[in-house]
C-alpha positions as CSV (number, residue, x, y, z in Angstrom):
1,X,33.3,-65.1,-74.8
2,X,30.9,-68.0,-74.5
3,X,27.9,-66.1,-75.6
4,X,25.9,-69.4,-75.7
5,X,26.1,-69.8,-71.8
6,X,23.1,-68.9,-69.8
7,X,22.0,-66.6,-67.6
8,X,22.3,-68.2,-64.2
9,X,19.2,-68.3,-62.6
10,X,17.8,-70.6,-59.4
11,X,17.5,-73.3,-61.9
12,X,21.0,-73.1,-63.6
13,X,22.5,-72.9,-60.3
14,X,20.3,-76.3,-59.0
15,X,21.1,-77.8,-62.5
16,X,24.7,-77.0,-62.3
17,X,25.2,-78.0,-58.5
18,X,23.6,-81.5,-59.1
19,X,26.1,-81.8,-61.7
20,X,29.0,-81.0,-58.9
21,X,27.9,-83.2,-56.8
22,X,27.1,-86.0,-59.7
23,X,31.2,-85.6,-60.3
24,X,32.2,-85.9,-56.6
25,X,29.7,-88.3,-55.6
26,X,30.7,-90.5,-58.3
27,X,34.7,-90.2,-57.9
28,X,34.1,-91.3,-54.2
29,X,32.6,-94.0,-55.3
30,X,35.6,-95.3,-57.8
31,X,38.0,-94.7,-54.5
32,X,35.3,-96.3,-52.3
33,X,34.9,-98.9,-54.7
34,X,39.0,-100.1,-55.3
35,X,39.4,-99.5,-51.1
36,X,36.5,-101.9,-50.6
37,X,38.1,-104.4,-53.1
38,X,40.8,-104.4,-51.3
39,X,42.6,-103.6,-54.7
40,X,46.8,-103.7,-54.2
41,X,46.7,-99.9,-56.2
42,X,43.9,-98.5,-54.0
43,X,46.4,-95.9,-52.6
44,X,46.7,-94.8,-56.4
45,X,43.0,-94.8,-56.8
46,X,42.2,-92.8,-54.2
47,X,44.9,-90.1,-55.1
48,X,44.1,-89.7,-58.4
49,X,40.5,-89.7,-57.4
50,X,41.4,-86.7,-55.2
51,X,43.1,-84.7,-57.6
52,X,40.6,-85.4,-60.6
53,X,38.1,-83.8,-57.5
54,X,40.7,-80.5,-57.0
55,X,41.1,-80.1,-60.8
56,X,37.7,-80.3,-61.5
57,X,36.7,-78.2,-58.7
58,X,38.8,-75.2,-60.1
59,X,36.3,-74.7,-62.9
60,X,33.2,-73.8,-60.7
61,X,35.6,-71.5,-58.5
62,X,36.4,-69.8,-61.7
63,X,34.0,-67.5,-63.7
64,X,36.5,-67.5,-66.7
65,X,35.8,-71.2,-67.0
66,X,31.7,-70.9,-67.5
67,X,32.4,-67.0,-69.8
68,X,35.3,-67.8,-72.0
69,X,35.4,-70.8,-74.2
70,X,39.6,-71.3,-74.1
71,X,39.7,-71.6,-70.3
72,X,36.3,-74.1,-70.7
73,X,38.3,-76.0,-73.2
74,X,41.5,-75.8,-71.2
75,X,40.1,-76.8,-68.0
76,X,38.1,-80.3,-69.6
77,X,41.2,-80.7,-71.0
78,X,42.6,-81.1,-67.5
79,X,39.9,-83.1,-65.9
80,X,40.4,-85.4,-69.3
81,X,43.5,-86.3,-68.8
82,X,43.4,-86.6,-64.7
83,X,39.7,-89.0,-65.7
84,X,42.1,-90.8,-68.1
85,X,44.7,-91.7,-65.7
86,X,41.9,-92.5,-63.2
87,X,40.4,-94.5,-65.9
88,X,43.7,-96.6,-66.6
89,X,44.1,-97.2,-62.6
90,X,39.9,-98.3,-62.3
91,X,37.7,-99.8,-64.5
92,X,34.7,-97.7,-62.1
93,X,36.3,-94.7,-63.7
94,X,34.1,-95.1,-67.1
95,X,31.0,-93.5,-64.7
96,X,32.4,-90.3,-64.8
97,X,32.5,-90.5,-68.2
98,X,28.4,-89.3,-68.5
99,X,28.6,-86.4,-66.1
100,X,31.6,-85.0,-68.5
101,X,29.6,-85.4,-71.5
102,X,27.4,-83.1,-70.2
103,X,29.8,-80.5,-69.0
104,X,31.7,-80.7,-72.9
105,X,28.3,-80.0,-74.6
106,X,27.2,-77.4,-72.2
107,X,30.5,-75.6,-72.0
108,X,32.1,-75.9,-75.9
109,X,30.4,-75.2,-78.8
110,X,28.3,-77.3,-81.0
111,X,31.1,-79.2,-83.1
112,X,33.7,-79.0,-80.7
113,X,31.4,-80.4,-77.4
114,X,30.2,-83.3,-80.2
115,X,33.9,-84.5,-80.9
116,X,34.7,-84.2,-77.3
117,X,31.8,-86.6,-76.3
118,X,32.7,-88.9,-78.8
119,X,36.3,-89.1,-77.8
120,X,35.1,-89.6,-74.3
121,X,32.7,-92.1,-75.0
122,X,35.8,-93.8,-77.0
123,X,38.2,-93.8,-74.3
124,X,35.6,-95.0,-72.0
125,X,34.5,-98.1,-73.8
126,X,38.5,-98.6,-74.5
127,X,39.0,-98.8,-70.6
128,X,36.7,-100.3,-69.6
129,X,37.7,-103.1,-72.7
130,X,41.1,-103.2,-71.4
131,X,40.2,-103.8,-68.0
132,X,37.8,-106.8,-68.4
133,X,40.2,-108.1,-71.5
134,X,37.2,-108.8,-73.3
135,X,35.1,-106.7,-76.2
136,X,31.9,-107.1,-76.9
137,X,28.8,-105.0,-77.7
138,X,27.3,-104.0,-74.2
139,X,30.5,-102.3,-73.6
140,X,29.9,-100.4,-76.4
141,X,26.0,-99.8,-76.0
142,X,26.2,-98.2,-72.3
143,X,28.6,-95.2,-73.0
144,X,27.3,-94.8,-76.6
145,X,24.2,-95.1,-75.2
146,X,25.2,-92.2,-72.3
147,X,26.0,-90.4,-75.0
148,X,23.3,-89.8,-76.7
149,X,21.0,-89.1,-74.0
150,X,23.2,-86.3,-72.6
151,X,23.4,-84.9,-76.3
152,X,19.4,-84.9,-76.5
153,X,18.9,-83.4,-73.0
154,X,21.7,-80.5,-73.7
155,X,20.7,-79.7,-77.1
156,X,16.9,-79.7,-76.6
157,X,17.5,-77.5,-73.2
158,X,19.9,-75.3,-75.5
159,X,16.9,-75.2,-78.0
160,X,14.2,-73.7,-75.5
161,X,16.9,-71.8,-73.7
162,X,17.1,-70.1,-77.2
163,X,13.9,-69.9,-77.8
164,X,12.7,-68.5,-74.5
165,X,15.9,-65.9,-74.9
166,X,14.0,-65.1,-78.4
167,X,10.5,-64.9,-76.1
168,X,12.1,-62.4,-73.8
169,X,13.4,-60.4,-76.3
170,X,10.5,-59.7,-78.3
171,X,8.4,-58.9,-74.9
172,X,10.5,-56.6,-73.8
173,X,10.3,-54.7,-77.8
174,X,6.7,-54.7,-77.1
175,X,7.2,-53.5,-73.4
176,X,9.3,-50.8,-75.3
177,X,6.6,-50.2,-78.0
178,X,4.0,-49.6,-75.9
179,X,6.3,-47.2,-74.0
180,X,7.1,-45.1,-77.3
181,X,3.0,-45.2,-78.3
182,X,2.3,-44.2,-74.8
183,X,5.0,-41.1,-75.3
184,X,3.1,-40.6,-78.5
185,X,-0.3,-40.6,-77.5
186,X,0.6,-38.2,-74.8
187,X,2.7,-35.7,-77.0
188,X,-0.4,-36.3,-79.4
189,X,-2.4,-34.9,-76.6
190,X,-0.5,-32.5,-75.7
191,X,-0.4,-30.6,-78.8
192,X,-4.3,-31.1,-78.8
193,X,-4.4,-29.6,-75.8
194,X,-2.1,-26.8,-77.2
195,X,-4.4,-26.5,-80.2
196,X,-7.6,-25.8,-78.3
197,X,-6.0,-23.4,-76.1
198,X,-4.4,-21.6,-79.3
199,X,-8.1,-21.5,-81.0
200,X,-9.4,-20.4,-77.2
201,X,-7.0,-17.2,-76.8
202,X,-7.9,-16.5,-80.6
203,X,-11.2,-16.4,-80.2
204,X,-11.3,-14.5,-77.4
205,X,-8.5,-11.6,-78.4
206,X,-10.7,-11.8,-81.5
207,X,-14.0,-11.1,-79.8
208,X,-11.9,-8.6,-77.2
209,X,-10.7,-6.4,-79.8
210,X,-13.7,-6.2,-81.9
211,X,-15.1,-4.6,-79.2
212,X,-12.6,-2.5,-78.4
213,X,-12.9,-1.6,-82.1
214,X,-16.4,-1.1,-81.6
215,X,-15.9,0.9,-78.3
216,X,-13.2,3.2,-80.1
217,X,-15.6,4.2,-83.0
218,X,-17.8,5.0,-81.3
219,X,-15.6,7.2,-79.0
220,X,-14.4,8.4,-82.3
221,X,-18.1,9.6,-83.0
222,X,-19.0,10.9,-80.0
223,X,-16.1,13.9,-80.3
224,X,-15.7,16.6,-80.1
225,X,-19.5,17.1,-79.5
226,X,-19.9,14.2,-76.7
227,X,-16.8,14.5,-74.5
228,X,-18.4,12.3,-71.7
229,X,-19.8,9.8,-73.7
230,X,-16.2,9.7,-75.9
231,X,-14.7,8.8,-72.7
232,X,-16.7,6.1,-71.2
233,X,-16.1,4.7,-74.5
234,X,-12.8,4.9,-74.1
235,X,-13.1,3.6,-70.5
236,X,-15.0,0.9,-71.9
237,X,-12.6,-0.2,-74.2
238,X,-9.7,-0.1,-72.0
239,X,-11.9,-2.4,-69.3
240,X,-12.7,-4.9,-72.1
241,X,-9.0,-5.1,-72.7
242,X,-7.9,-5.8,-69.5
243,X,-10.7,-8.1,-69.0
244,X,-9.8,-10.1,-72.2
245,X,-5.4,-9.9,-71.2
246,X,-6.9,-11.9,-67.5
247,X,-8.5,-14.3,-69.6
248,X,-6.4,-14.9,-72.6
249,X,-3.5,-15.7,-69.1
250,X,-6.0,-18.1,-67.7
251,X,-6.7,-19.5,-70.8
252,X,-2.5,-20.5,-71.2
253,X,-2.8,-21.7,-67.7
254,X,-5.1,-23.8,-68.1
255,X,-7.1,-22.6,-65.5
256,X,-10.9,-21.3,-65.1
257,X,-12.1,-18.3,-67.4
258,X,-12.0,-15.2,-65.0
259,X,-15.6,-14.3,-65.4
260,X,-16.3,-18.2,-64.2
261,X,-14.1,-17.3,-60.9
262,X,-16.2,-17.4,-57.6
263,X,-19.3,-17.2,-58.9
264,X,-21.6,-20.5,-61.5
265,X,-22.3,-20.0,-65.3
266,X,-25.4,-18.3,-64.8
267,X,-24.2,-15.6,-62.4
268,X,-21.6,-15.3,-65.3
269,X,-23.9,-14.9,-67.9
270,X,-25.8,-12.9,-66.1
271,X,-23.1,-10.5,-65.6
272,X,-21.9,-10.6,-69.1
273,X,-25.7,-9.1,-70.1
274,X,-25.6,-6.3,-68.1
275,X,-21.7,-5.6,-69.5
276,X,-23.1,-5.5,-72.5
277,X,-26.2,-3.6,-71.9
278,X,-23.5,-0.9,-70.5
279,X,-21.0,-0.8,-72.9
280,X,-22.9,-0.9,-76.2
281,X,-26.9,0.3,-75.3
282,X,-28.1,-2.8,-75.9
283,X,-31.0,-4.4,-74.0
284,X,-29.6,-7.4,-73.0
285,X,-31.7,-10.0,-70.3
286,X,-30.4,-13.4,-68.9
287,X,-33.7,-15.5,-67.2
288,X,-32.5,-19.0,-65.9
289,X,-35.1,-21.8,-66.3
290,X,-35.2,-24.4,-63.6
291,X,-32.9,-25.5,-61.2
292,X,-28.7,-24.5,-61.7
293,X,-26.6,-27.7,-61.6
294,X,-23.1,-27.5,-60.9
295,X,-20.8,-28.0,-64.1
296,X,-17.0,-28.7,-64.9
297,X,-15.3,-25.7,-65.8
């Protein structure tokens, strides 16, 4: 697999068809060019030109070319040799050479897409050499030249390609991190929210069965003299239990206190006062100063 080969996005796919039509446009140009010239191979020109176009059109039709590296290396294998015919037929040939470079730096790996360029900058400055008979140092300079620019551009967009790969990554760890604290600060709740329940229902099955303690005792006392007074003990007791069952339930359902139901805290207080005046013989008053306010419950 090519693992260095980008995800295609809007740019990639603008990048890659400028390239395509970099490739054709230029090819039409060498047949344009040798027809023009009136050139006694321009027949052969032309047909070459044509099937350099159809071979190197089978590498954008197939998604093995831009995935796997042996097809990549296979297929500019195949447009090399058609270019290289091509080349030996026109001396235009040699401006295909710079659209290739950056297809074998692009599509190989580091080493491999160097020594490609370099053999095609090679054969270039060869044809173009034997064409014009001569040798001299422009004809090495412009290919060489090519070269190196299509190297810089490829490996400095490889380099922030990289680096923005890198970018994503770590954003979406912390995307993920946050996630996980998130899930933690809301299990943390959670059990928080479990505590104060737990130390709610204790208190109050606590407080509920001291006075059914309380109530029971003092039933206990009351017989066998007091019969009546044993039993509203007893009724008592058995009222404060059910009274504390509703509420411990309300408590694990999160819901309002029973003796907060329908009515405001100071109607509950007020209540509880005369419960307890009842149930123990206690003198117990509730007086409200100012004006009740609504609260939370």
């Amino acid at each position: 697999m090519n693992a260095s080969a980008p995800v295609l996005t809007p740019t990639t796919r603008a990048l890659a068809w400028c390239l395509h039509l970099l490739v054709v446009g230029l090819l039409v140009l060498v047949a344009a060019r040798a027809v023009t010239d009136g050139r006694s191979h321009a027949g052969a020109v032309v047909a070459v030109a044509a099937a350099c176009g159809l071979v190197y059109a089978a590498g954008p039709l197939s998604p093995r070319v831009r995935l796997v590296r042996r097809a990549a290396a296979w297929w500019l294998a195949a447009v090399g040799a058609v270019w290289l015919v091509l080349l030996a037929l026109s001396p235009e040939a040699v401006w295909v050479a710079f659209p290739l470079y950056f297809l074998q730096l692009h599509l190989l790996s580091r080493r491999a897409g160097l020594a490609a360029v370099s053999l095609t900058a090679a054969a270039a400055v060869a044809g173009y050499a034997a064409h014009t008979g001569s040798f001299g140092p422009a004809m090495v300079i412009g290919p060489t030249l090519g070269a190196a620019v299509a190297v810089a551009v490829v490996w400095g967009y490889q380099a922030l390609y990289r680096e923005s790969e890198q970018r994503r990554r770590l954003i979406e760890e912390l995307t993920a991190t946050r996630a996980d604290l998130a899930r933690a600060q809301h299990t943390a709740g959670v059990l928080a929210e479990r505590e104060r329940l737990a130390r709610e229902i204790h208190d109050t099955l606590a407080q509920g069965l001291s006075s059914i303690q309380l109530l029971l005792r003092a039933a206990e006392r009351a017989l066998p003299g007091r019969p009546d007074a044993a039993a509203g003990h007893v009724v008592a007791a058995r009222q404060a239990a059910v009274d504390n069952l509703a509420e411990a339930r309300r408590f694990v359902a999160a819901l309002t206190p029973p003796t907060l139901e329908g009515t405001t805290l100071a109607g509950a207080l007020e209540r509880l006062c005369a419960t307890t005046s009842a149930r123990h013989r206690l003198t117990a008053r509730f007086h409200l100063t100012g004006a009740p306010a609504p609260l939370p419950t």
